[in-house]
C-alpha positions as CSV (number, residue, x, y, z in Angstrom):
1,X,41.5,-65.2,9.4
2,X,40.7,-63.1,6.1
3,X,44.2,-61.6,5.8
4,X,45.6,-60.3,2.6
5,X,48.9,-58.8,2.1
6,X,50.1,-55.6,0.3
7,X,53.3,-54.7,-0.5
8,X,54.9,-51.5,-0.6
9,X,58.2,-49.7,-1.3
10,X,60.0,-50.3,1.9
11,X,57.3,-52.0,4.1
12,X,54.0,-54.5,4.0
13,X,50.5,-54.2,5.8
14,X,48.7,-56.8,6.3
15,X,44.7,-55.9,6.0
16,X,42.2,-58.3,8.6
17,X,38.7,-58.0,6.4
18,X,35.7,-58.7,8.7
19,X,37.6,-59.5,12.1
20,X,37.1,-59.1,15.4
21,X,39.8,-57.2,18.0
22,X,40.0,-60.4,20.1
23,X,41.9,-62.1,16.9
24,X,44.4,-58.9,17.8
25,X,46.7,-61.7,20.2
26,X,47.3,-63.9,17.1
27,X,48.7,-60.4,15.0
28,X,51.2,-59.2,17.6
29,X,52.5,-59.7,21.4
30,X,49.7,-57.6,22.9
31,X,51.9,-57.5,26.4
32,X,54.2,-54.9,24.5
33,X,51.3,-53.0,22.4
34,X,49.9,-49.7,24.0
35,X,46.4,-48.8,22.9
36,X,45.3,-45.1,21.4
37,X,42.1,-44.0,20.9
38,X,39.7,-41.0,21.6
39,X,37.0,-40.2,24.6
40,X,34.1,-41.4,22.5
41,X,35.5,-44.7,20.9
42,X,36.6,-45.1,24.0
43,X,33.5,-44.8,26.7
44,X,31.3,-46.9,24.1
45,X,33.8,-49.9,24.0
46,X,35.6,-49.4,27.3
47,X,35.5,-53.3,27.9
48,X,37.4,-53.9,24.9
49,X,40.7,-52.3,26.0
50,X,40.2,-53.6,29.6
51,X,43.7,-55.7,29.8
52,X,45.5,-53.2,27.8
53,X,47.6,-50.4,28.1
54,X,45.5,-47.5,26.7
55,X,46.1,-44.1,25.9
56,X,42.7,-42.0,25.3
57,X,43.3,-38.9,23.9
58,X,40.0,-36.0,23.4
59,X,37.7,-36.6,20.2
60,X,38.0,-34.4,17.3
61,X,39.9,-32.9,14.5
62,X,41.1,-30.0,17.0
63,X,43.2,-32.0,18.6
64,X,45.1,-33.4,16.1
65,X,47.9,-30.9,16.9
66,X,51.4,-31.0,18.5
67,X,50.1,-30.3,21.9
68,X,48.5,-34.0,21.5
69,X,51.2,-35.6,20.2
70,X,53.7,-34.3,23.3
71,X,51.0,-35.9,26.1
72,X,51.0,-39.2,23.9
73,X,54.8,-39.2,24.0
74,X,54.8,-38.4,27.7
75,X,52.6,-41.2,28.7
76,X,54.9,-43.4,26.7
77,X,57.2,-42.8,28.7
78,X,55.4,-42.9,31.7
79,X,54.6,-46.6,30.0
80,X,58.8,-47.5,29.9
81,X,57.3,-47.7,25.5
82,X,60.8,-48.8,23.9
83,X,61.6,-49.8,20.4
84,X,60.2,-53.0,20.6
85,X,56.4,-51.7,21.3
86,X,53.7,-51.3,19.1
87,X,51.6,-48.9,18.8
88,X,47.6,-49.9,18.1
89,X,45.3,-46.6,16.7
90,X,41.7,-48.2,17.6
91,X,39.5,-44.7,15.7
92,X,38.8,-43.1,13.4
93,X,41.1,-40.8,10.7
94,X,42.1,-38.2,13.7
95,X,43.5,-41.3,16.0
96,X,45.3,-43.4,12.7
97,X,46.6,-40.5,12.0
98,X,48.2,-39.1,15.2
99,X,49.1,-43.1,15.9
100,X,51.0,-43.6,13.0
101,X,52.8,-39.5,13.7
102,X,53.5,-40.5,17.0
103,X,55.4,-44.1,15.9
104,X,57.1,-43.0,13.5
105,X,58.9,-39.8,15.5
106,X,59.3,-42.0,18.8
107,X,62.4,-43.4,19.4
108,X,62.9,-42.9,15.8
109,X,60.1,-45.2,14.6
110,X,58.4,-47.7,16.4
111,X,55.9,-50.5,14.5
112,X,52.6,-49.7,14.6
113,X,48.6,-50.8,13.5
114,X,45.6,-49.8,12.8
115,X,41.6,-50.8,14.4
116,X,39.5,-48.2,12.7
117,X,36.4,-47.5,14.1
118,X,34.6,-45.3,11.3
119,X,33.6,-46.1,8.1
120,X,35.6,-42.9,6.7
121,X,39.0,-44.4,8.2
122,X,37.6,-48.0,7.3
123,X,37.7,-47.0,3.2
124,X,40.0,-44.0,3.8
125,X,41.8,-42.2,6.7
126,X,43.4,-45.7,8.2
127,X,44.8,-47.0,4.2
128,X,48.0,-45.0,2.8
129,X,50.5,-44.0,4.8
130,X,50.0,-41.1,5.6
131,X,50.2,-39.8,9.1
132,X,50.1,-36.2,10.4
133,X,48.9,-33.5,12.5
134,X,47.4,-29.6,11.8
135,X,49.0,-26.4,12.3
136,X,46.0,-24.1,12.8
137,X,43.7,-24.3,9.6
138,X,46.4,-25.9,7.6
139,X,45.7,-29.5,7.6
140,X,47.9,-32.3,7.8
141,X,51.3,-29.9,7.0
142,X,53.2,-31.7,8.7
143,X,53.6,-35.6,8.9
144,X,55.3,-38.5,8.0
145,X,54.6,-41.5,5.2
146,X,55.0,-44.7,6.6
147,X,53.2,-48.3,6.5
148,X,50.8,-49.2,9.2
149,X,52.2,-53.0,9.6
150,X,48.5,-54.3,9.8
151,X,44.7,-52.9,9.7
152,X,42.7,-55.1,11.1
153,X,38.2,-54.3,9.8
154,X,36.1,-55.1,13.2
155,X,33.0,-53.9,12.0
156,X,31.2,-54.4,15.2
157,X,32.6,-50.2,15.9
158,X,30.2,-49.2,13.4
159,X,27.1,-50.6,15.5
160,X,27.8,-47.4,17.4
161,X,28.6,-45.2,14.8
162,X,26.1,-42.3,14.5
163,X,24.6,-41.3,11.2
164,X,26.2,-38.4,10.9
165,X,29.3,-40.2,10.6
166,X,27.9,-42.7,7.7
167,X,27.4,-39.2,5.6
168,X,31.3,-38.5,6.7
169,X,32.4,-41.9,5.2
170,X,30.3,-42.0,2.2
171,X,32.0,-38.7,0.9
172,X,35.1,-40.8,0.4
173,X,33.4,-43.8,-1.0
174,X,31.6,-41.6,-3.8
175,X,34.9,-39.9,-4.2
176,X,36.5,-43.4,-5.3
177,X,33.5,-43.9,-7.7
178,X,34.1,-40.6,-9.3
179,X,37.5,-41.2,-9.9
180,X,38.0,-44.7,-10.3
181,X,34.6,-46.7,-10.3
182,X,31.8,-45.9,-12.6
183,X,30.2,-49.1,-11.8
184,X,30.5,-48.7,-7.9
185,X,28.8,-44.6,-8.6
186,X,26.2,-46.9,-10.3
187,X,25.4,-48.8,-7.3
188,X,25.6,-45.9,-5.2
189,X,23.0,-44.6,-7.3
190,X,20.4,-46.9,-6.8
191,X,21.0,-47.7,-3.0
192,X,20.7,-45.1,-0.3
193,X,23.0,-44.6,3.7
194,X,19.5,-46.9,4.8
195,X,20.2,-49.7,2.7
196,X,24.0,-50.1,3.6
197,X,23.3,-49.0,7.3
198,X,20.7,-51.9,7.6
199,X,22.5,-54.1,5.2
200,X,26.1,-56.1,7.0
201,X,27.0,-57.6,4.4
202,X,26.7,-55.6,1.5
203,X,28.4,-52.6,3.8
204,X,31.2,-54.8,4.4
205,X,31.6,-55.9,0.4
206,X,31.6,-52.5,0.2
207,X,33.9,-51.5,2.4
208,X,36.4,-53.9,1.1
209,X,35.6,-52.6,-2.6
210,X,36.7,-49.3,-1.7
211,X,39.6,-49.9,0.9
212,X,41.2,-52.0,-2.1
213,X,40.7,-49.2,-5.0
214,X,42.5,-47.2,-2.2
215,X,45.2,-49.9,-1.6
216,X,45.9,-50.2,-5.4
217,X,46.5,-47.0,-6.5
218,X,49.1,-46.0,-3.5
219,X,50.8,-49.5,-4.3
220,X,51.8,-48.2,-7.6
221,X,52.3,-44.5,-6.4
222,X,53.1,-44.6,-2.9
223,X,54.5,-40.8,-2.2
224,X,52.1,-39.3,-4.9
225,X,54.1,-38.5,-7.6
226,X,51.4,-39.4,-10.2
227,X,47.7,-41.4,-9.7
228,X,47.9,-41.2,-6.1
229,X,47.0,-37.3,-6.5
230,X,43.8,-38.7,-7.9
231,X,42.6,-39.5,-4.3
232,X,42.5,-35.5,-3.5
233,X,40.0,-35.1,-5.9
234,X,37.3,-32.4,-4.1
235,X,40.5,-32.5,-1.0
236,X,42.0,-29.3,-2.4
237,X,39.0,-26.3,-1.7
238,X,37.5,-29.2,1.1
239,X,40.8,-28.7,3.3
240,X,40.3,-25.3,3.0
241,X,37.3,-25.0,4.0
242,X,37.1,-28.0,6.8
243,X,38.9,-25.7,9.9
244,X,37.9,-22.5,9.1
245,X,34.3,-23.3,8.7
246,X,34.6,-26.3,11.5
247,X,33.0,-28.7,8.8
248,X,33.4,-32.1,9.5
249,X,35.9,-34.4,7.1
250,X,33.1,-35.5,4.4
251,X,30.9,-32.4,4.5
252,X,34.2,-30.2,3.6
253,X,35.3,-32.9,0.9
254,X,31.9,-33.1,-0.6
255,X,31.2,-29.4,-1.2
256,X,35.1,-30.0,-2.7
257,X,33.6,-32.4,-4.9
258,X,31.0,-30.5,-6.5
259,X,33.2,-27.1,-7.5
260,X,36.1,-30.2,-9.0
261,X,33.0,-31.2,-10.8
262,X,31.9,-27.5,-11.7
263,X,35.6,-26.5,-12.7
264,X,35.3,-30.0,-14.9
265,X,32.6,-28.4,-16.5
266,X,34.3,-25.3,-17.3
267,X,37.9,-26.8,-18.6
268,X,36.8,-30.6,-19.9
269,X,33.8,-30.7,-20.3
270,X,32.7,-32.3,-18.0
271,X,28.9,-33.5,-18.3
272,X,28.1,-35.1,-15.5
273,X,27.8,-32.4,-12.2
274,X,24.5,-33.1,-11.7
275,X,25.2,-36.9,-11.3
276,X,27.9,-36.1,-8.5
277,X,25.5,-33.3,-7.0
278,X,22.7,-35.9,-6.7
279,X,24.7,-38.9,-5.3
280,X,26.1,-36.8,-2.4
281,X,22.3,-35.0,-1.6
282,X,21.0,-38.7,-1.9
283,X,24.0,-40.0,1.2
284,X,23.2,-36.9,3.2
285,X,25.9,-34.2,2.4
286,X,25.9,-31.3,1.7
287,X,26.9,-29.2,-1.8
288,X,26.6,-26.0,-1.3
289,X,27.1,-23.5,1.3
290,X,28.4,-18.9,1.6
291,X,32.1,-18.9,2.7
292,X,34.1,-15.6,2.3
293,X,36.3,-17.1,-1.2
294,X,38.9,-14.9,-0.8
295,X,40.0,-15.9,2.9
296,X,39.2,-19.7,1.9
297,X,41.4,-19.6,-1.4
298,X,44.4,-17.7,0.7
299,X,44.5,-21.3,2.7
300,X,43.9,-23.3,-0.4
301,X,47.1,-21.4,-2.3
302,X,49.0,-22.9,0.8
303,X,48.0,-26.6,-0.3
304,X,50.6,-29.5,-0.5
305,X,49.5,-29.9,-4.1
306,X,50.8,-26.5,-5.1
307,X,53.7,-26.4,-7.6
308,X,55.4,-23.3,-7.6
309,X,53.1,-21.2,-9.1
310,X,50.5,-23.7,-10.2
311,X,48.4,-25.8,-8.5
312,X,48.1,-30.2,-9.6
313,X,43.8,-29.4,-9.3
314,X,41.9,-33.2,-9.7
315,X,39.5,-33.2,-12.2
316,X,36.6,-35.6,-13.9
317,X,36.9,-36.1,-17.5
318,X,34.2,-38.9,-17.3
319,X,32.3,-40.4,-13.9
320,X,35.3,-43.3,-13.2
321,X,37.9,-41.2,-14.7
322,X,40.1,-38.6,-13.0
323,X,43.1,-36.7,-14.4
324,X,45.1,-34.0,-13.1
325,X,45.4,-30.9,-14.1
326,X,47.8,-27.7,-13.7
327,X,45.5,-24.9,-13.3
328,X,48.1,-21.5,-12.5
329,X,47.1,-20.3,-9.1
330,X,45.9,-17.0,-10.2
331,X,43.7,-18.6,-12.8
332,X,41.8,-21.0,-10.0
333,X,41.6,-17.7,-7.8
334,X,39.4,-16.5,-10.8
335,X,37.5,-19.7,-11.3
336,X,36.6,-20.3,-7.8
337,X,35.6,-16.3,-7.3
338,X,33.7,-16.7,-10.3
339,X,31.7,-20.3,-9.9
């Protein structure tokens, strides 16, 4: 099996590159696993979780709430779950995320993995750490860090993955490029969602490119104290925006990207906006729409990012190169009104 290990601070995940879900029985004791995942993944690979103990929770960022987590913890105990079970997320971003909530508040923390099922957790949602829930439109308030102990990359989910979903994934792939890969923003470039869709192999190099850039830089900053604030770049206005306009994950993050890019322009100097704006058209998404600023930026002010009275903003000094910068919240008001 293609296993690598990564270390972190108190824990280490061990990632399964171009596996199936039947190697799962050689990773842990799959007698004591219980299995969560949503309707969708869920009625498309229903023979896959056959022998298992599975918990199928409704599809969709709305239900990434409390009320979700209480029925999971319910059925785990309906399930005699004790400290010795482990919890599998098979999903996307909305089930990793919930999983790894759910194991690490039950019982006081319980071991737990990860089967993602879209390319956006694949490169993304799954990687990190970070596990949460939603309180109304503020997303991801309240949650936990903690180590998934394995991910485990069965590309076979993506056979059933709609295009739509592609576009969601490729927003965080061209995110990494911006910040951390000129090359890979090259590549992007001159390929299209066709040529990775039609193309196994290259997807999955892919994949692995960018599930490792993400890997990397939590490694050396696990609880984002310094470079892991990089991997908000367009997250700040693109969480804002995601509930109260009911855009999905990558279309939020992507009109994110291109005001980061604009407000590069206007502070660094930033020459390259019509790069990003053209890379993101090319995968599908979207980079502009209306939305009422002032009831959008009264969410953003309430971002985890903020600092006091300024607010750690993710910038592009270069394609491949990200900084942070302190913009004072009243002075982002201004730009954002203004762009």
């Amino acid at each position: 099996m293609n296993k690598q290990t990564f270390k972190f601070s108190a824990a280490s995940t061990d990632i399964y590159f171009a596996n199936g879900i039947s190697h799962l029985k050689e990773i842990i004791d799959v007698k004591h696993a219980v299995f969560i995942t949503d309707e969708n993944v869920f009625n498309a690979h229903s023979k896959k979780f056959k022998s298992y103990k599975t918990i199928v929770i409704p599809s969709g960022e709305a239900y990434k709430n409390q009320e979700t987590v209480n029925s999971i913890i319910q059925q785990l105990i309906a399930f005699e779950a004790d400290r010795k079970t482990i919890l599998v997320g098979v999903g996307g971003g909305v089930v990793t995320d919930i999983t790894g909530f759910v194991a690490s508040i039950y019982m006081r923390g319980i071991k737990f993995g990860f089967i993602p099922t879209t390319l956006l957790s694949l490169v993304d949602a799954s990687i990190g750490g970070k596990n949460g829930i939603d309180i109304g439109v503020y997303k991801n308030i309240v949650g936990v860090t903690k180590q998934p102990t394995f991910i485990l990359h069965d590309l076979i989910f993506l056979n059933t993955l709609p295009e739509t979903e592609w576009q969601n994934g490729f927003a965080e792939i061209i995110k990494h490029a911006c910040i951390k890969d000129a090359a890979m923003f090259k590549e992007l470039q001159s390929h299209s969602l066709k040529y990775y869709r039609s193309k196994k192999k290259e997807a999955c190099l892919l994949i692995q490119r960018n599930a490792k850039i993400k890997l990397k830089v939590v490694q050396q900053d696990e609880f984002e104290q310094a470079d892991r604030k990089l991997l908000n770049f367009g997250h700040t206005l693109g969480h804002a925006l995601e509930n109260q306009y009911e855009l999905s994950h990558g279309q939020a993050i992507s009109i994110g990207m291109v005001y980061a890019s604009a407000i590069s322009k206007q502070l660094l100097n930033f020459k390259q906006t019509n790069a990003v704006v053209q890379v993101l058209e090319q995968y599908g998404l979207p980079t502009q729409m209306q939305f009422d600023k002032q009831k959008v930026f009264a969410v953003l002010k309430m971002d985890k990012k903020r600092e006091r009275t300024a607010m750690n903003y993710i910038l592009l000094e270069r394609i491949g190169k990200g900084v942070i910068k302190q913009i004072p919240v009243s002075e982002l008001e201004q730009i954002i009104i203004n762009l």
